[in-house]
C-alpha positions in Angstrom: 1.5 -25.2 -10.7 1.5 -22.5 -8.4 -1.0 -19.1 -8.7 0.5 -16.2 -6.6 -1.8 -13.0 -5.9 -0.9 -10.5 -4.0 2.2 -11.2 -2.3 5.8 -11.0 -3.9 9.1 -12.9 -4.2 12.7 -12.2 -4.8 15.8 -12.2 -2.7 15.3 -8.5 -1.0 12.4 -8.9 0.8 10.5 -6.4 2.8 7.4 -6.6 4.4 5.1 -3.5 2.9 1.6 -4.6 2.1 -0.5 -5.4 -0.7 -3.0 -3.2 -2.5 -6.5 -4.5 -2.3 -10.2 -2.6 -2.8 -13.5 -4.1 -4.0 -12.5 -3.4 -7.7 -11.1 -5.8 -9.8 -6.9 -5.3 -9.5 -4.3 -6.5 -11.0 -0.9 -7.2 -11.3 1.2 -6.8 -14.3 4.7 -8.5 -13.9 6.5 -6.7 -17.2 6.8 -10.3 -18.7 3.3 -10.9 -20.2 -0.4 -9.4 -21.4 -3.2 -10.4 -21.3 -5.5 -10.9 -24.4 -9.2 -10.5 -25.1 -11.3 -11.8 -28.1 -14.7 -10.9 -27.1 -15.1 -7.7 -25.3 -15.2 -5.2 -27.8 -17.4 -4.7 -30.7 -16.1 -3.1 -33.6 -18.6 -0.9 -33.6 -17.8 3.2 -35.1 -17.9 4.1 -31.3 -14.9 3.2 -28.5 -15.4 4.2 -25.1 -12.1 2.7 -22.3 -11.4 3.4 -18.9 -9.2 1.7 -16.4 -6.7 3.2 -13.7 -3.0 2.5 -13.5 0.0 3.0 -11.2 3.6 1.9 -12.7 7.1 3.4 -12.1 7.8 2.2 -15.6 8.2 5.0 -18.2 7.6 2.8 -21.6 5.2 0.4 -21.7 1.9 -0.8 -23.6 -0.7 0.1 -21.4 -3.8 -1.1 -24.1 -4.1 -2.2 -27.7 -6.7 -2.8 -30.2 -7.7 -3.0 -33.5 -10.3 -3.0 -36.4 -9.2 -5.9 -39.1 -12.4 -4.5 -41.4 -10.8 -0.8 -41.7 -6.9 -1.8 -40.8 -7.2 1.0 -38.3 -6.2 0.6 -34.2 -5.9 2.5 -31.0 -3.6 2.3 -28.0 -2.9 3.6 -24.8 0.7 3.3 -23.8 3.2 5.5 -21.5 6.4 7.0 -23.6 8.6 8.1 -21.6 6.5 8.4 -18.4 3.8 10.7 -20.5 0.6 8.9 -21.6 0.2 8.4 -24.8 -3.1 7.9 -27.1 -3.2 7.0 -30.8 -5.8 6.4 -33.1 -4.5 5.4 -36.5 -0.9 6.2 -37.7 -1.9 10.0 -38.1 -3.9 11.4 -35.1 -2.3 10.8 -31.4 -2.3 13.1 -28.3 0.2 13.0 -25.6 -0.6 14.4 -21.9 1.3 17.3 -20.7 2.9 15.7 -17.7 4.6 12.4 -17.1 2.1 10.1 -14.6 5.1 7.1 -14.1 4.7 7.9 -10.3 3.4 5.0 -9.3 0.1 6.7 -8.3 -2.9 5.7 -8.6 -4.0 7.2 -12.4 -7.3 7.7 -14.1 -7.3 7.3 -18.0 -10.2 7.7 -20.0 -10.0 7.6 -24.1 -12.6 8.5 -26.3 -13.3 7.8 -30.5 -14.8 7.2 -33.3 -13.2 4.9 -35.8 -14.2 7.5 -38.8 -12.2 10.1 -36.4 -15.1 12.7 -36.1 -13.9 13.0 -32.5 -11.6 11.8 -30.0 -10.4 12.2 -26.0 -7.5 11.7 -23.9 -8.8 12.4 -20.6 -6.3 12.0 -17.4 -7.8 12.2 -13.9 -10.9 13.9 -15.0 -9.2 16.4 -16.6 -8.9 16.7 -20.7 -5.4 18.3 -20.0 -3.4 16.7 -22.9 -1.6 18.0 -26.1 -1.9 16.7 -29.6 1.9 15.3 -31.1 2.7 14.3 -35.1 5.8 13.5 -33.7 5.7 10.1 -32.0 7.4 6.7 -33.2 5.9 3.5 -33.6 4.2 1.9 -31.0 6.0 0.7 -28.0 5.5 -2.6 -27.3 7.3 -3.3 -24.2 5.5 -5.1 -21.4 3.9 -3.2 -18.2 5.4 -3.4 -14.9 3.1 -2.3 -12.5 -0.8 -2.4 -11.6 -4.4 -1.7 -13.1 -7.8 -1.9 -12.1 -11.5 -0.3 -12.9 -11.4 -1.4 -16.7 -14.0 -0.9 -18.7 -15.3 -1.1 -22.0 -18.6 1.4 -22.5 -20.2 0.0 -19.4 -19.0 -3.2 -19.4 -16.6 -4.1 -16.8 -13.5 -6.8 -17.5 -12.3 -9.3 -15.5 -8.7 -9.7 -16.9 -8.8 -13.3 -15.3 -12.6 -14.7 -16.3 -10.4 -17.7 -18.3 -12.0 -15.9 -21.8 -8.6 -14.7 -23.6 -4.7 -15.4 -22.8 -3.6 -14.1 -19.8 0.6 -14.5 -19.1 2.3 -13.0 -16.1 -0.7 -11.2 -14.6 -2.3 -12.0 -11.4 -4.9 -10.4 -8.9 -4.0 -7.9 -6.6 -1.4 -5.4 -6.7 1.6 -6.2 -4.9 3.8 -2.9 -3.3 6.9 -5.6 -2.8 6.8 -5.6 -6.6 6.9 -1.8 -6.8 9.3 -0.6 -4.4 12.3 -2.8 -4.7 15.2 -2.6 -7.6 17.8 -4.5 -8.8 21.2 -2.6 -9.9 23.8 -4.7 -11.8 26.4 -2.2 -11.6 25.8 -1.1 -15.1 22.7 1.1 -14.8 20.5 3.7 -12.8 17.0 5.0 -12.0 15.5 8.2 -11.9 12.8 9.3 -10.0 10.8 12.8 -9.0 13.1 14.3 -6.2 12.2 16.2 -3.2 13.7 19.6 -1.2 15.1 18.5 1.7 13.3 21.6 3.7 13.0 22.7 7.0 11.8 19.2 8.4 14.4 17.4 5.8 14.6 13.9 6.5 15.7 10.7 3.8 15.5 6.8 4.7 15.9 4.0 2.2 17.7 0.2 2.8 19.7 -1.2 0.8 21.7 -4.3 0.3 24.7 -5.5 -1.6 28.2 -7.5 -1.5 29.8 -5.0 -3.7 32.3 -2.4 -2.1 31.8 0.9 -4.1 29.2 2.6 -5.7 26.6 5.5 -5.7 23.2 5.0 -4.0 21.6 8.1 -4.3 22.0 11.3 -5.5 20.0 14.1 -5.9 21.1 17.4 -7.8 19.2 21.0 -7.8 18.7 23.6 -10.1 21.3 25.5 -8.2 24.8 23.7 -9.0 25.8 24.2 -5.3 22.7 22.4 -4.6 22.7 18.7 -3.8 22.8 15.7 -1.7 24.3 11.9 -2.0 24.6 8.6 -0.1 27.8 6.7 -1.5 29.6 3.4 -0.6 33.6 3.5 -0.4 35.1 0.4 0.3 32.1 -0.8 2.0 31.5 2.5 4.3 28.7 4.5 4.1 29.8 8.3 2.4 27.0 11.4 3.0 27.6 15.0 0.5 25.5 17.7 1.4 25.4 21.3 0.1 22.8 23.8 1.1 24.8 26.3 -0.8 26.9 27.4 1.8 30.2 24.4 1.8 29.7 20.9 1.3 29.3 19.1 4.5 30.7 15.3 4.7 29.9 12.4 6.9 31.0 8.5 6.9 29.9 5.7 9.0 33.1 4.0 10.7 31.5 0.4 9.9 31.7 -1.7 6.2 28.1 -2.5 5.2 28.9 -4.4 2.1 27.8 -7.6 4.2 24.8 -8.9 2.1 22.4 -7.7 5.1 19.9 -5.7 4.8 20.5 -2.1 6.2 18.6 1.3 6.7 20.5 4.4 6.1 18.5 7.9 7.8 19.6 10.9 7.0 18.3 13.9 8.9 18.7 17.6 9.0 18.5 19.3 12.3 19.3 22.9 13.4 17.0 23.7 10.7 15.4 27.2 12.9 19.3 28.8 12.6 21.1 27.7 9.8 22.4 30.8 7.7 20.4 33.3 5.3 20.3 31.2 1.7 20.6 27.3 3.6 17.4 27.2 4.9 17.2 24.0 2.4 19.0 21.8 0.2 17.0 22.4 -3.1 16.3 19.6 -5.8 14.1 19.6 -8.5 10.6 18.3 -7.3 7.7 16.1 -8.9 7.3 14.9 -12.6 10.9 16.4 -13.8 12.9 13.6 -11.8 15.9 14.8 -10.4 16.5 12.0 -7.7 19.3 9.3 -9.5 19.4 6.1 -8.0 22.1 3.4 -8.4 24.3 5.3 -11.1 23.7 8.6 -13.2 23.3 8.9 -17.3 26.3 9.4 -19.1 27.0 13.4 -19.6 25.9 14.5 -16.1 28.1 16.2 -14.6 28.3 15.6 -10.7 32.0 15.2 -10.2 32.5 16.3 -7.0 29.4 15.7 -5.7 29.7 12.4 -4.1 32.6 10.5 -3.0 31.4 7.7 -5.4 30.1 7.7 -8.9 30.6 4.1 -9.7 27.2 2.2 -10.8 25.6 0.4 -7.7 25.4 -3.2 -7.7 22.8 -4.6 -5.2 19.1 -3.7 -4.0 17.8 -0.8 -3.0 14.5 -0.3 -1.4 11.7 2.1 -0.1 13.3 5.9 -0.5 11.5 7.9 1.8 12.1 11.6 1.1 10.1 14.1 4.1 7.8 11.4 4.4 7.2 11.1 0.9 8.0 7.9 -1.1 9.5 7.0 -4.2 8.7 3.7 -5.7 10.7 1.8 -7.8 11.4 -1.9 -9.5 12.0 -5.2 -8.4 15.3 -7.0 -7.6 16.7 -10.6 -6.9 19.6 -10.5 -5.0 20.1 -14.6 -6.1 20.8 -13.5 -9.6 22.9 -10.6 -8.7 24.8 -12.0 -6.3 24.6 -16.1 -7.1 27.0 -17.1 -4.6 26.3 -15.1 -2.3 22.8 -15.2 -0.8 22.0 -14.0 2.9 20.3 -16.6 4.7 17.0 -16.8 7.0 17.3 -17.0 10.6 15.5 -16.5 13.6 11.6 -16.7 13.9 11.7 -12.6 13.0 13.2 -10.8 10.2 15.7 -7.8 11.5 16.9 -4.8 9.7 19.5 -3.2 10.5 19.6 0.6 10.3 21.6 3.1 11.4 21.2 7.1 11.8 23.4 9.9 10.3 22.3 13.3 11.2 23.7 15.9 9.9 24.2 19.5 11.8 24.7 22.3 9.5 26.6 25.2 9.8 24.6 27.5 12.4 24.8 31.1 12.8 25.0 33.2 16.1 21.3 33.5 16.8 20.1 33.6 20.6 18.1 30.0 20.8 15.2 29.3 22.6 14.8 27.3 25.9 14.6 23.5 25.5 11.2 22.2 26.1 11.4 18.2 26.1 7.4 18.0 25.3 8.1 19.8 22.1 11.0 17.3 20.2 9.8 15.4 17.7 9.2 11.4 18.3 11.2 9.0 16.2 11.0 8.8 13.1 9.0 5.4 11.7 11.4 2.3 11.6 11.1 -0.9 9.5 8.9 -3.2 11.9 9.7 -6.6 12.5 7.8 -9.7 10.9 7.6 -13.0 12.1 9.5 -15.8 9.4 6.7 -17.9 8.3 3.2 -15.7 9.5 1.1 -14.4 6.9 -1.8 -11.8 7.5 -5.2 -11.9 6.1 -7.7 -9.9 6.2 -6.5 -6.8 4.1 -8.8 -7.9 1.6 -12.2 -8.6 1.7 -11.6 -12.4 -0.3 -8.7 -12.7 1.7 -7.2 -16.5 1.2 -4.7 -19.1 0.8 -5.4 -21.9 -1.4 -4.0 -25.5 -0.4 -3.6 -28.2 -2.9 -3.3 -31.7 -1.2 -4.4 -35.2 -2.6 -7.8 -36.5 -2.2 -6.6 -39.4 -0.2 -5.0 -37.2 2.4 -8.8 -36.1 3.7 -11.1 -38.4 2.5 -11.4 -40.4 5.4 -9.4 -39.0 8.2 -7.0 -36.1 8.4 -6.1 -33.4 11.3 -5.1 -29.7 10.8 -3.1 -27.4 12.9 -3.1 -23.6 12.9 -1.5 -21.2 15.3 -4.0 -17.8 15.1 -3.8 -14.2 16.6 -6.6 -11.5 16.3 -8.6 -8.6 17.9 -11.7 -9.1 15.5 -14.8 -11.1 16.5 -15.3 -13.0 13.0 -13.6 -14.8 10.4 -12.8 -17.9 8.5 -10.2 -20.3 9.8 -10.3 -23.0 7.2 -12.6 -24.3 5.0 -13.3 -27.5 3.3 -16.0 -28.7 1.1 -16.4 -30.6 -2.6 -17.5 -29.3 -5.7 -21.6 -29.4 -5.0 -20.5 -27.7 -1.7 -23.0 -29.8 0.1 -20.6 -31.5 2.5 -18.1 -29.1 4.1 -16.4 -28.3 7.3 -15.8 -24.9 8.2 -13.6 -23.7 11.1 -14.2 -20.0 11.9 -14.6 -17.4 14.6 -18.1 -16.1 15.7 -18.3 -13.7 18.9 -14.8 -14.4 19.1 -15.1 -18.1 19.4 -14.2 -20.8 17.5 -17.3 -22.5 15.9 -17.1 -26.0 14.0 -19.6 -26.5 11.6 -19.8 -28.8 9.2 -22.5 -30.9 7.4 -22.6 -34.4 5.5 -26.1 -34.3 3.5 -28.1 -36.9 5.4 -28.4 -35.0 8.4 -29.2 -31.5 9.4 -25.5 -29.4 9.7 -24.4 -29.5 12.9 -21.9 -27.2 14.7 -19.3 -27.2 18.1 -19.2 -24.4 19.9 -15.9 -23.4 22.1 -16.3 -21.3 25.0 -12.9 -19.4 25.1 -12.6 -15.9 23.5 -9.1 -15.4 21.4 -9.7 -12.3 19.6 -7.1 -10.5 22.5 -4.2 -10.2 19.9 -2.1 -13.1 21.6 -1.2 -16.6 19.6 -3.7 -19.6 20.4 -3.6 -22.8 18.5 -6.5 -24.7 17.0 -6.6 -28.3 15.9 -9.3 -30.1 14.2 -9.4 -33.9 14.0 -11.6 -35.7 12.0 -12.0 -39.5 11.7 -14.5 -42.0 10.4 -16.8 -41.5 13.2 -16.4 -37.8 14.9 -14.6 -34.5 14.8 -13.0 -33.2 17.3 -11.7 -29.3 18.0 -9.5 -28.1 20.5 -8.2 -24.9 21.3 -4.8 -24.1 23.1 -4.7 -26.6 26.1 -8.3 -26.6 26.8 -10.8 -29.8 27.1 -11.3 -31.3 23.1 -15.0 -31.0 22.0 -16.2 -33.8 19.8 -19.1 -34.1 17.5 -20.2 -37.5 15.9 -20.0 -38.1 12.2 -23.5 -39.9 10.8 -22.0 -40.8 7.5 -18.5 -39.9 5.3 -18.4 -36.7 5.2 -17.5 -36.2 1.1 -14.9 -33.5 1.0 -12.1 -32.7 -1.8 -9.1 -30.8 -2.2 -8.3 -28.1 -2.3 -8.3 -26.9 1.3 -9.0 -22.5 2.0 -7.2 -21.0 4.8 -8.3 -17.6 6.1 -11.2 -17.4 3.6 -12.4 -19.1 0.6 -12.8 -17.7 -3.1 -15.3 -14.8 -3.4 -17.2 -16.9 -5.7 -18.4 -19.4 -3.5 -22.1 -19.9 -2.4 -22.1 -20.8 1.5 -24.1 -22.6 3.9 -26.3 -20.5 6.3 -23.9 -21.0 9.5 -21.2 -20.6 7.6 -19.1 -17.3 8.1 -18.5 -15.0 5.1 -15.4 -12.7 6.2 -12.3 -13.5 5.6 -9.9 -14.2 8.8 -8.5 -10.9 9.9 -5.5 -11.2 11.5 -2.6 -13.9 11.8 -1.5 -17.1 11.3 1.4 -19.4 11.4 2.6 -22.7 12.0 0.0 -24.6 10.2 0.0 -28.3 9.5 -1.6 -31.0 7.7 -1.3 -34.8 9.2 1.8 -34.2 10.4 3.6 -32.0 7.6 4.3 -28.4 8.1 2.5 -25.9 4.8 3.8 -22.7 4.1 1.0 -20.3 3.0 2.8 -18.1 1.2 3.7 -20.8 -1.3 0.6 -22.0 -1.4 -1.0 -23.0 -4.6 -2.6 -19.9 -5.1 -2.7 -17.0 -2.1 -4.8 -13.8 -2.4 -4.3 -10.5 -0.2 -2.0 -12.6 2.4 1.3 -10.2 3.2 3.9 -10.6 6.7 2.6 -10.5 9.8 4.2 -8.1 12.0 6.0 -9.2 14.9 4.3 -7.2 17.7 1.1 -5.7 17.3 -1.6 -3.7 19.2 -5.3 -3.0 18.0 -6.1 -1.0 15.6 -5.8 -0.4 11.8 -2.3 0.4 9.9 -1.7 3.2 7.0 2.0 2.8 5.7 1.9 5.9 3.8 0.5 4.7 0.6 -3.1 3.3 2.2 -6.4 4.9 1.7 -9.7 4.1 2.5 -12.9 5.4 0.1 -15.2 5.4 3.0 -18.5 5.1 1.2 -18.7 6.4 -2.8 -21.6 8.8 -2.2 -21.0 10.0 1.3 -23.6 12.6 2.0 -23.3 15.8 4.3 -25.8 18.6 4.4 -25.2 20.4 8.0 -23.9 17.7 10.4 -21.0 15.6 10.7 -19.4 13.8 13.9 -16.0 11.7 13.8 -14.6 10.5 16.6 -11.3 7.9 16.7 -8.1 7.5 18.1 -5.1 8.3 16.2 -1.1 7.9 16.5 1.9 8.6 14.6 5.5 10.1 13.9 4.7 12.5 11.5 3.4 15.8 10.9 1.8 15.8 8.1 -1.2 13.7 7.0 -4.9 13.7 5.7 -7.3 11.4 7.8 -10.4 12.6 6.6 -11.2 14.1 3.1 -14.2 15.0 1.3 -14.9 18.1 -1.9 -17.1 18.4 -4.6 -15.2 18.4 -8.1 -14.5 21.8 -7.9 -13.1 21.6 -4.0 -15.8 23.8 -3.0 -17.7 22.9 -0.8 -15.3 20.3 0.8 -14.2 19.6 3.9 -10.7 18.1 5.6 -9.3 16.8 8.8 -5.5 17.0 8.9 -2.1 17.4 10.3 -0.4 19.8 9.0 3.0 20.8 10.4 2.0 18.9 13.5 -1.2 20.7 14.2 -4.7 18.9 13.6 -6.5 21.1 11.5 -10.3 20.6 10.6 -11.7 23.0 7.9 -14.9 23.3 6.3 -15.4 25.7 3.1 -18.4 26.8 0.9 -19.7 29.7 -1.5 -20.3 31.4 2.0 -16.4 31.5 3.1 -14.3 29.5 4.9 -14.1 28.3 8.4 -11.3 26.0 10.8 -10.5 25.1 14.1 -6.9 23.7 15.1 -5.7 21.7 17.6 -2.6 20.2 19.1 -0.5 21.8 22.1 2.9 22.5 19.9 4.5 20.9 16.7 5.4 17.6 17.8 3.0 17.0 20.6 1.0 15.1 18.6 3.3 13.1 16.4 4.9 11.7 19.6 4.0 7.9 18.6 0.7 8.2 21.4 -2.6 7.2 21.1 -4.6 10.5 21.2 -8.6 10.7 21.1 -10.1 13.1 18.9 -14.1 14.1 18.7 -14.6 16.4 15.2 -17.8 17.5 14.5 -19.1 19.8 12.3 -22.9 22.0 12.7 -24.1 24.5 9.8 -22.1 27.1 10.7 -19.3 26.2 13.2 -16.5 23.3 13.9 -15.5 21.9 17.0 -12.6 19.7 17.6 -11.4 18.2 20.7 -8.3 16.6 21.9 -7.6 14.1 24.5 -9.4 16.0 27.3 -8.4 19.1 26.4 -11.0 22.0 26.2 -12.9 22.3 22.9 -11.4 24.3 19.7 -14.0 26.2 17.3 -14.1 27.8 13.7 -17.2 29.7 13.5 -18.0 30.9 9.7 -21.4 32.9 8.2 -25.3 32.3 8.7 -25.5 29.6 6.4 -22.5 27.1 5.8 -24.8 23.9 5.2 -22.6 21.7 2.9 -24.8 19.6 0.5 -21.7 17.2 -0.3 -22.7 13.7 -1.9 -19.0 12.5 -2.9 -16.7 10.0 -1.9 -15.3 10.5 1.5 -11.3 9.3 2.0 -9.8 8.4 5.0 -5.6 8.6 5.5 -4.8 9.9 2.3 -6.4 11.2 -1.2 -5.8 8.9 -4.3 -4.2 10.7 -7.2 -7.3 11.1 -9.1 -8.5 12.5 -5.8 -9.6 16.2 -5.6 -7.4 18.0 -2.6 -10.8 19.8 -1.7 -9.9 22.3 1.0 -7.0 19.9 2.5 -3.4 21.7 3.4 -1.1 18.9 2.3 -1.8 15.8 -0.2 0.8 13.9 2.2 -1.2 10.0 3.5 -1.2 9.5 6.9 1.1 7.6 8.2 0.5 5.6 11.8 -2.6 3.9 13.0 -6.4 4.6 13.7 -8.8 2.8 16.1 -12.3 3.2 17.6 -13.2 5.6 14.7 -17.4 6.4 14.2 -18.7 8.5 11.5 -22.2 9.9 12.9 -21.9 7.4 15.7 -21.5 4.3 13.3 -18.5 2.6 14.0 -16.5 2.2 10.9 -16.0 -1.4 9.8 -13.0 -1.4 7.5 -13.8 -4.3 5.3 -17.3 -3.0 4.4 -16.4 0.1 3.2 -16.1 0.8 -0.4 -12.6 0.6 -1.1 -9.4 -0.3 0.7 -6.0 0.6 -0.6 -3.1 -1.1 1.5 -4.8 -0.6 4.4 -3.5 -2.8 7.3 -7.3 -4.0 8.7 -5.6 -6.6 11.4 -3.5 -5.1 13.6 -1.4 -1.9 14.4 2.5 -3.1 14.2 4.4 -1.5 17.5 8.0 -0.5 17.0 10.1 -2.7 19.6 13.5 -0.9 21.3 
């Protein structure tokens, strides 16, 4: 039997992370539920409140009911809308669909004798009241949920209490962003305009020679965009309004490899009075068909294929925004057929088609090289066979081996790469946990320690630092009368043995389970970083299929400190982050866009609040409170600094007045009124603001996309895996694109 959290399967595979946080998550795999018997007391009052994120549209979110009264309530999504229903006569239905694969709050509210009752979505009781639904849906959810709770009472989905089928811990994106097309069906998703920085990037895979990838209609009829295959080569339709331009690749790509198709718009300053954009219908009202279209759309004309797609497509990026969709197995689809794995990394292939609209005669301004945009993010390599930990605070991999295999002797190989000081390696004890032998990182050595109950625990200390972010192996040898450790091709260390040391399966890599009690030497933290290659007497174990893995995902192939946010990662700081007059942040930053929050904090009402933030390529920090408003802005031009550089930032905000520096560039300031103390006690977000998040005084609700290092808060250095919550956040490493 094999438990898998947090990390995903299926014959398209891409490396995007896994969501993690200090709350209890899970993930639903639209196959099972899970059931409880004892959590809730039929008492006249019902209180529930979890948080969801699905790109389902039905599903059965919740159900319960009262045998005594033959009365029930459920929570479900119809049609992407959240539904709530108390009884067969009273439901409400929320005004807007939430099947966004956000991050959604839901709170619900009654009394079994129905003298009141709430539906209340994101902190906001913005829902209508419907006679009108059917039955209850009963199809299975596809997606993930956390925070549950019952009145107070938090749930653990998992505590053994109730049946649990297809759900595990952790939130997987690979599960989320990937979908299978049998060439007899179609998605639909919230579209985007493709405006003045228009840019689109999904990959995609298939055998099959025809078909429609994408398409995206307007309101206008002349309005649209589409990616099509014909016979195997890649066909791009796009109307701004003005003619319908047309572009084809002059290679087949029906190869069962993955490719990435990038579509961008340039010329945008001079393109002619009404095609300033390509307008699509945006947000919650879908627009964006994937794969196929419903029957009785009309779009003839509007791509050079209208065929249904057969084959995977995965991770749309739309202006830097993502659309997230299903799963896919390219072995069913395509059973004879299946790409194979080769090489030590995992390529994509991906070409660019950029489009140059019509332009009219306008004058054009001298080219200035320091002001073109950098590249746009690629796919980054990952290394066949490397797992990361660390993304989560348990981060582990479980190994189930026999007893007899490390009773007496046994020897384990690991290949490692980090830049952080601390972490578990691997860990082995028995059920009393009073023999054990630990491998782990202190300092950034490796440390033996291990103990065997009749004499004091005694630990090996190496001498040779390998948290530089380059591979080193370890190997531990332990026989009858010693243990030995030995790190890359340096002298062996050995320890004697006074007694057997009693020690059962299984064995924990990279961590151990949060539930454990440890010895006093023995490090907490989970391993942050990578690891490969590892081996137990001899035989080769693959982590990822390890008997039960939690918060591991691909290690990227090259790598450089700092900390990774893929466009759908957030950090909640601290939950009651408190300013009154002062605050200084300092960090490096890099990335390829233009637009992103890295700091974020607002009272409910977004006043007072206060944001740091790129906004069309300018860093932007803004403060606002009942006495006005007040900003300083930084950055030499548009794109200097989304140029894929480390730049150095010092923020800090006084009472009345911002600074923010750049690099060594000379201080900018936003001066406001006599008093602009703050009195903020909130959570504080870094790289993005969850969907239940309040936007506060921020420009854009776009996450950041690129990395962040060195960052202090008041002169505290920020340790990522001790803040409050971590959402896909990439703790180990900063992945470097490779030309």
């Amino acid at each position: 039997f094999r438990e898998l959290i947090g990390h995903g399967c299926g014959g398209c595979h891409i490396p995007p992370g896994i969501e993690t946080g200090g709350a209890l998550t899970y993930q639903f795999d639209g196959t099972g539920y899970s059931s409880r018997i004892d959590d809730i007391k039929h008492t006249r009052e019902f209180s529930l409140t979890f948080r969801f994120r699905s790109y389902w549209k039905d599903a059965l979110l919740f159900f319960t009911h009262n045998p005594q009264y033959r009365e029930y309530i459920s929570v479900e999504l119809d049609d992407g809308f959240i539904v709530f229903r108390y009884t067969d006569h009273n439901k409400m239905k929320s005004r807007l669909k939430y099947n966004n694969n956000q991050w959604i709050k839901v709170s619900v509210q009654a009394s079994w004798n129905l003298e009141k009752a709430a539906l209340i979505i994101n902190n906001n009781e913005e829902v209508i009241e419907s006679r009108h639904l059917y039955d209850v849906i009963s199809t299975a959810f596809l997606g993930c949920l956390k925070d549950m709770h019952f009145g107070p009472k938090i749930i653990n989905l998992l505590d053994g209490s109730g049946v649990v089928v297809g759900v595990h811990l952790g939130c997987n994106l690979q599960m989320l962003n990937t979908i299978g097309f049998e060439g007899t069906g179609f998605a639909e998703l919230p579209s985007y305009d493709m405006g003045k920085d228009g840019s689109l990037f999904f990959s995609f895979i298939t055998y099959h020679k025809d078909g429609l990838m994408l398409l995206a209609k307007g309101v206008n009829p002349s309005s649209y965009y589409s990616v099509s295959m014909v016979n195997g080569v890649i066909h791009v339709w796009c109307n701004a309004g003005v003619g319908r331009t047309e572009i084809a690749t002059s290679k087949q790509y029906n190869d069962g490899k993955r490719h990435g198709v990038s579509l961008v718009k340039i010329n945008r300053s001079h393109l002619p009075q009404g095609a300033s954009r390509i307008n699509s219908m945006r947000g919650t009202l879908g627009g964006l068909f994937v794969g196929g279209i419903p029957e009785g759309l009309d779009a003839f004309g509007k791509a050079a294929s209208l065929d249904n797609f057969r084959g995977c497509i995965s991770n749309i990026g739309i202006n830097s925004d993502n659309a997230d969709i299903g799963r896919c197995d390219l072995t069913r689809l395509f059973p004879e057929m299946v790409p194979s794995d080769s090489g030590e990394s995992t390529k994509y292939h991906s070409f660019t088609i950029t489009i140059t609209l019509p332009t009219s005669p306008t004058t054009t301004a001298p080219y200035i090289p320091s002001s073109t945009p950098a590249p746009k993010d690629g796919i980054y390599d990952v290394i066949s066979g490397a797992q990361a930990f660390g993304d989560l605070v348990n981060s582990y991999a479980e190994i189930l081996v026999r007893k007899r295999e490390i009773v007496k002797d046994f020897n384990m190989t690991v290949e490692v790469r980090t830049f952080y000081k601390t972490g578990m390696v691997f860990f082995i004890t028995n059920e009393l946990h009073d023999d054990y032998v630990a491998v782990q990182l202190s300092g950034g050595r490796v440390v033996v320690v291990y103990n065997d109950r009749k004499s004091d625990t005694k630990q090996i200390f190496t001498n040779i630092l390998i948290n530089d972010g380059i591979w080193h192996t370890i190997k531990l040898l332990k026989d009858f009368k010693s243990i030995t450790i030995t790190v890359d091709d340096h002298t062996p260390l050995s320890s004697t043995i006074t007694r057997k040391i009693d020690v059962i399966a299984p064995i924990y890599v990279g961590g151990f389970d949060p539930r454990f009690g440890v010895a006093e030497n023995v490090v907490a933290q989970s391993f942050k970083g990578c690891m490969r290659k590892f081996n137990l007497n001899g035989n080769d174990v693959d982590l990822a299929n390890s008997k039960r893995v939690m918060g591991v995902r691909p290690c990227f192939k090259k790598v450089e400190r700092g900390v990774h946010f893929d466009g759908y990662s957030y950090a909640t700081y601290a939950e009651f982050f408190e300013i009154k007059s002062h605050l200084r942040i300092e960090f490096d930053f890099k990335t390829t866009k233009q637009y992103g929050v890295i700091i974020s904090i607002s009272n409910y009402r977004d006043n007072p609040a206060l944001a740091l933030e790129l906004h069309q390529g300018w860093l932007k920090f803004s403060v606002i409170n009942s006495g006005g408003s007040f900003i300083a802005v930084g950055g030499q031009c548009e794109f200097c600094l989304c140029d894929n550089r480390w730049h150095k930032v010092v923020a800090e905000y006084i009472n009345n007045a911002v600074t923010l520096t750049i690099d060594e560039g000379s201080p900018k300031v936003g001066v406001g009124g006599d008093d602009m103390s703050l009195n903020l006690r909130n959570e504080l977000y870094i790289g993005g603001i969850p969907g239940f998040g309040n936007s506060g005084i921020s420009q854009t609700r776009e996450f950041f996309v690129g990395c962040l290092r060195n960052m202090k808060i008041n002169g505290k250095s920020v340790e990522w895996h001790e803040t409050f919550e971590l959402e896909n956040v990439h703790i180990a490493a900063c992945p470097v694109e490779e030309y």
